[in-house]
C-alpha positions as CSV (number, residue, x, y, z in Angstrom):
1,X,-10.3,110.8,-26.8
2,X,-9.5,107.1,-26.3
3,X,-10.6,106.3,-29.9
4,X,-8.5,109.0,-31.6
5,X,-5.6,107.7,-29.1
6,X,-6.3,104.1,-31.0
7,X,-6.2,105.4,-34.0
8,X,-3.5,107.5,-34.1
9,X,-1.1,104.8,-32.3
10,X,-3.0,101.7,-34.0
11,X,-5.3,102.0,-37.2
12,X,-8.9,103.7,-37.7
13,X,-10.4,100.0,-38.4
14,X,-9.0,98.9,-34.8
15,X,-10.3,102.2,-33.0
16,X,-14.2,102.4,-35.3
17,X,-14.4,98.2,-34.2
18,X,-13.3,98.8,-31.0
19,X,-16.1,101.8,-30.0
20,X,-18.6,99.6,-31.9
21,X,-17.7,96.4,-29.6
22,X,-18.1,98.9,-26.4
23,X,-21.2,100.0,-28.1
24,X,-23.0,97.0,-28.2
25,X,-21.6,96.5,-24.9
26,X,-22.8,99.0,-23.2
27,X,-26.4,98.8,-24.9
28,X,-26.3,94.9,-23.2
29,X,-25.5,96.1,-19.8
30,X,-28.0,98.7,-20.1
31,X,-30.5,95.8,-20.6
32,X,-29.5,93.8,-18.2
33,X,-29.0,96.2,-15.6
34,X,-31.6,98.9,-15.9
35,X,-31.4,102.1,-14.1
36,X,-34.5,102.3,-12.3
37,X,-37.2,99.8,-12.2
38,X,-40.8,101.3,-11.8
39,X,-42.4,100.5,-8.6
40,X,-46.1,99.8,-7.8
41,X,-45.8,102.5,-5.2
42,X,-44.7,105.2,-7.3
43,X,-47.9,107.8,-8.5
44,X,-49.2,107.5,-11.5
45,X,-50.1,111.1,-13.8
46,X,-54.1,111.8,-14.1
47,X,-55.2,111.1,-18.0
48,X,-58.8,112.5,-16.6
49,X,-58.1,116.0,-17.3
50,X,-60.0,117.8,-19.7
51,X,-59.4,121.7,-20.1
52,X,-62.0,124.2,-19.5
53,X,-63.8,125.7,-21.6
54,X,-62.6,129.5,-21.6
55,X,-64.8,131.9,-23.7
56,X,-61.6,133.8,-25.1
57,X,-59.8,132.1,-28.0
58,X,-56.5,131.4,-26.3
59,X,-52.9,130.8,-28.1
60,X,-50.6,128.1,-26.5
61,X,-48.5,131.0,-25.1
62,X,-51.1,133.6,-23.9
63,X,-50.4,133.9,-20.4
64,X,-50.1,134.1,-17.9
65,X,-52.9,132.5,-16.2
66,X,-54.0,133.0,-13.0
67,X,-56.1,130.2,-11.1
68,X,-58.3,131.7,-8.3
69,X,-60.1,128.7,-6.0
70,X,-62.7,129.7,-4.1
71,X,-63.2,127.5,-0.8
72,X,-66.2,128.3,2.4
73,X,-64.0,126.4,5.6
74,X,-65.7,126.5,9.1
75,X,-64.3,127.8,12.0
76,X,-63.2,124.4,13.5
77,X,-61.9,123.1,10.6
78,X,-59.0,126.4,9.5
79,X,-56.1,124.2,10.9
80,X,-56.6,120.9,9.7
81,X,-57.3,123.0,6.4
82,X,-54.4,124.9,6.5
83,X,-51.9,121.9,7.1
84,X,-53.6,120.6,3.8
85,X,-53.3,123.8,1.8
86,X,-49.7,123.3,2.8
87,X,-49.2,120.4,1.3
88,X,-51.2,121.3,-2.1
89,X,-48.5,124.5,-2.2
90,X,-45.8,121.9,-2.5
91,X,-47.9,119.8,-4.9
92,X,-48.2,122.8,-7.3
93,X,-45.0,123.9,-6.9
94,X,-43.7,120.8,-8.5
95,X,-45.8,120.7,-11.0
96,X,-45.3,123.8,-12.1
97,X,-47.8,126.6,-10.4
98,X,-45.7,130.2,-9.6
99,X,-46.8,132.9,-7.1
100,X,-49.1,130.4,-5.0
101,X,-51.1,132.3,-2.4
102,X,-53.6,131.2,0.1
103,X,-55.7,134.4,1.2
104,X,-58.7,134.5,3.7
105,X,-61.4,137.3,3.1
106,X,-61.4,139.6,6.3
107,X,-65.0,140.5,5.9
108,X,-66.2,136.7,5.6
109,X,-63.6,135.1,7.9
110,X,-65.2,131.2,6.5
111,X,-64.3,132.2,3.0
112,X,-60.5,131.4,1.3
113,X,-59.3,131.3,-1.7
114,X,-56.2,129.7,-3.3
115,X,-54.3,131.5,-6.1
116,X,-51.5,130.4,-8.7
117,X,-50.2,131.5,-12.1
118,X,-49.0,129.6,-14.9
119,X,-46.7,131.5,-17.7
120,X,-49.1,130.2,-20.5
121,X,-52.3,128.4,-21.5
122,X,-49.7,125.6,-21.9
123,X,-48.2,125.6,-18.5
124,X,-51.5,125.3,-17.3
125,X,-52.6,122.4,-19.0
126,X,-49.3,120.9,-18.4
127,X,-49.8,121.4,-14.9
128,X,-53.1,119.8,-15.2
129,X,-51.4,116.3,-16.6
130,X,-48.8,116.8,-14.0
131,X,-51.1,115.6,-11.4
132,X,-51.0,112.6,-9.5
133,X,-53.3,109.9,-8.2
134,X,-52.2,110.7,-4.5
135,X,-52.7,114.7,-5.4
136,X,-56.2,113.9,-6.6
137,X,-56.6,112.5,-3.3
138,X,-55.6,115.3,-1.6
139,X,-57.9,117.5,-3.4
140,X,-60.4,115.0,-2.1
141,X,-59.4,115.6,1.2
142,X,-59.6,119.7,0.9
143,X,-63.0,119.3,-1.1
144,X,-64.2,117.1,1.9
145,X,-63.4,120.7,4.1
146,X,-65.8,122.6,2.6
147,X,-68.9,123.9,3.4
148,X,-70.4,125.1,1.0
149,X,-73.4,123.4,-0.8
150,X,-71.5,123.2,-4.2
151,X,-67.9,122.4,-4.8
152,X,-64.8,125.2,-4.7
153,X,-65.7,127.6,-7.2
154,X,-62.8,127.6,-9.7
155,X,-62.0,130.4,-12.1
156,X,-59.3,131.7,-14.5
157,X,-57.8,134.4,-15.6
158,X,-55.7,136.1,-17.9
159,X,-53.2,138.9,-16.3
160,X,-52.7,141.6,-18.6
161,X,-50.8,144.3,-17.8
162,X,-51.6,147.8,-18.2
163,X,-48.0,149.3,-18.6
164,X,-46.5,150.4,-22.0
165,X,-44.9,146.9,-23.2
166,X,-41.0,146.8,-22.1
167,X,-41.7,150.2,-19.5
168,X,-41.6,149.5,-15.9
169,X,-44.9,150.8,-14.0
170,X,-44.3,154.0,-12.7
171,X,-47.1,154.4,-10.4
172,X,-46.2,155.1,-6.9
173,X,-48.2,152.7,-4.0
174,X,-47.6,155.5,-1.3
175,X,-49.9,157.9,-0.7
176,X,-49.6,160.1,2.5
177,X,-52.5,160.5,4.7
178,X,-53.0,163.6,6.9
């Protein structure tokens, strides 16, 4: 609105030089004063991922995706675990992971297992480059929990429901005992 002011009270060439001049001056501060300067300290994204290989051909908006991680924690080691599975819920969180839940199996009390979703393939893989150095090391830190003789077992899936498309499930979940 300042320019059409100019150039109403003044003359088009006077208001089109005039926003020009701020402009250039504005692109020249922006040099010389820079918004945010990247810091050492600051995490860098992975570039180490490479995606799974899924035996379904996949689009880029199949989904969603469900990530099931399978972990064996001893007795003595739940709470230090758990503090760190804390953390790693806030890690995917930002990154982009939905529904996270940690569960622990009641007839094996040693074995866990993380779950998250993704909307789509893409999310996932996304979420994937999202990753941090200092998230990685986390990861380390959980890995370094487990038990078992060979890593957290990962595994994905694919949710698909088994409602008409656009009808709500009718099904009830109550059923009365007697």
């Amino acid at each position: 609105w300042v320019w059409g002011t100019v150039a109403q009270n003044y003359s088009l060439n006077l208001a089109l030089e005039g926003s020009a001049g701020a402009l250039l001056l504005v692109a020249a501060a922006g040099v010389v004063f820079p918004l945010r300067e990247r810091h050492d300290s600051e995490p860098d994204p992975l570039d180490e991922f490479d995606a799974p290989a899924v035996a379904l051909k996949l689009k880029p908006r199949s989904g969603p995706i469900v990530v099931k991680v399978e972990y064996l924690i001893a007795e003595q080691n739940v709470e230090v675990f758990l503090d760190l599975m804390r953390e790693r819920r806030h890690v995917h969180s930002r990154v982009g992971a939905r529904r996270w839940t940690l569960q622990r199996n009641l007839q094996q009390p040693h074995q866990w297992t993380e779950a998250f979703q993704t909307p789509t393939w893409t999310d996932y893989l996304r979420l994937n480059h999202r990753l941090t150095t200092e998230d990685k090391e986390l990861d380390e830190q959980i890995f370094r929990l487990h038990a078992g003789e060979l890593p957290p077992q990962m595994t994905l899936w694919i949710e698909r429901p088994t409602s008409p498309t656009g009808k709500a499930d009718r099904s009830t979940s109550y059923f009365p005992r007697h």
